[in-house]
N, C-alpha and C positions, 0 to 999 in steps of 0.2 A: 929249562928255566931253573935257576940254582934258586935256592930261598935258605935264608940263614938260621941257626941255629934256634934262635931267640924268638923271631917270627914265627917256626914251625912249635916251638914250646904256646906260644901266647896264642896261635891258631887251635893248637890242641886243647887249649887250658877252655878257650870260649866255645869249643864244640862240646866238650864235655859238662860244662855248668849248662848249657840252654839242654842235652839230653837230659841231665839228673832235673830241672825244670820240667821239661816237659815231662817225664814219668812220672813226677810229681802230680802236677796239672791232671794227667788222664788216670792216675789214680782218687784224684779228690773229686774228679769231674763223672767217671766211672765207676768206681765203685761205693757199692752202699753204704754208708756209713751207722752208725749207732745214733739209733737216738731214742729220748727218753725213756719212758716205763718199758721196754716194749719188753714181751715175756720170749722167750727160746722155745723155741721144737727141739726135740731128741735128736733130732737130724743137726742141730744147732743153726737152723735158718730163723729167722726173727720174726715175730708177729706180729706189724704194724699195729701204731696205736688206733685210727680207725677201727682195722678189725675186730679187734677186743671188745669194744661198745659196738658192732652190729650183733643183735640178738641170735641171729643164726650161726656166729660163730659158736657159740655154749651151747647150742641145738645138736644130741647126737642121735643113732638110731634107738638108743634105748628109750630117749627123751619123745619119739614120733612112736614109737611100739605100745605107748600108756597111750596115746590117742586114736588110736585103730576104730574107725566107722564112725568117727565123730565127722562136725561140718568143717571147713573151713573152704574162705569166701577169697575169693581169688579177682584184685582189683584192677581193671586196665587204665582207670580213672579218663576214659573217654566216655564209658557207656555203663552202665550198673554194674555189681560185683555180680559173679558167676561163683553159684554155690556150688563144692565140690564135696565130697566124702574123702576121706584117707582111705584106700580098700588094699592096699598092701603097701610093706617095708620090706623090701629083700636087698638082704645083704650081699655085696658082692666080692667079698675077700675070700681067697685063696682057701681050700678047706684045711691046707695044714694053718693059714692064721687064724682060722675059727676055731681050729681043735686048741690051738696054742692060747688063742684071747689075750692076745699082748695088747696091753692099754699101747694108745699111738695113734693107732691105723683105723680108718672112720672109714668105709666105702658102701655107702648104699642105695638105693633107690626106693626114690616116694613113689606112689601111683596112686592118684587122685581120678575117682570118677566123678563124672560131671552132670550134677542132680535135675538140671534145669538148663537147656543147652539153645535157647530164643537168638542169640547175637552171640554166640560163640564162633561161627562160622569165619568174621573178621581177626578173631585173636592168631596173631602169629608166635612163633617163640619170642622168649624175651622174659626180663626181668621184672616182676610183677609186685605190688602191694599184696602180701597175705596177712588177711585175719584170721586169729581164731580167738575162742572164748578164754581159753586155760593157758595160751600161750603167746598173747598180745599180735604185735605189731612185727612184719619182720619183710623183708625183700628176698625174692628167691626168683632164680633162672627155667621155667618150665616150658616144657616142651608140648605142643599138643599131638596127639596121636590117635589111632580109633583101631581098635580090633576087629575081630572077625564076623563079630556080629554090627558093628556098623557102631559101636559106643562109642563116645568119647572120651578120651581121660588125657589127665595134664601128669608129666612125667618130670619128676626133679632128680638131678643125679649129686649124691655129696660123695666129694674125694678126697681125704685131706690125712694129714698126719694130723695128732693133738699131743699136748706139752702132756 
């Protein structure tokens, strides 16, 4: 099949604008864009403006380490809060980034024991309402678990890079 000059030029010309479209398109459609206040990670990944306003974001281990053996009341909002204790914070970074203590790097685990355990039995993991006295209102992902002695505690694990 011959095809002329002119055609193969106007064939090429419209393959090439609908590709530079489409890359277009699946870059405005796929990839993140900027948008408002949002603050930078070190890493330079973005921090939703959402996040910024949940209280847990600004929550670090040294922020839960000033509350150690206090209450906080942990809400499934089906059935009454379940009073817990903080009874450890253990950090879980690298000992050379502990020796190093590069601001950044946030990894540690909450463990909450569970003071009064009547309808505990139903809570499954999952994201929860937490109260406390000194540190208001916040939503956090905890785990239920029970040791060797048959306890129970609810287990939070934070991971994160910070600006």
């Amino acid at each position: 099949m011959a095809i002329s000059r002119r055609e193969f030029i106007r064939a090429g010309s419209v393959l090439a604008i609908s590709a530079g479209l489409s890359l277009g398109l699946a870059h405005t459609t796929l990839a993140q864009q900027k948008r408002g206040a949002a603050r930078k990670q070190s890493a330079g990944a973005e921090i939703p403006p959402e996040s910024q306003r949940d209280a847990l974001a600004h929550m670090t281990r040294t922020t839960f380490t000033q509350y150690m053996n206090t209450t906080f009341m942990i809400d499934p909002g089906y059935t009454f809060p379940i009073e817990t204790t903080l009874v450890e914070v253990r950090d879980l970074r690298s000992a050379a980034d502990q020796q190093k203590n590069l601001p950044g790097k946030d990894c540690f685990v909450l463990a909450f024991k569970v003071a009064t355990a009547p309808n505990t039995r139903s809570l499954k993991q999952g994201t929860y309402q937490i109260r406390h006295d000194a540190l208001g209102n916040f939503e956090m992902f905890v785990v239920p678990i029970r040791n060797k002695e048959g306890e129970l505690f609810f287990e939070a694990t934070i991971n994160r890079l910070t600006p």
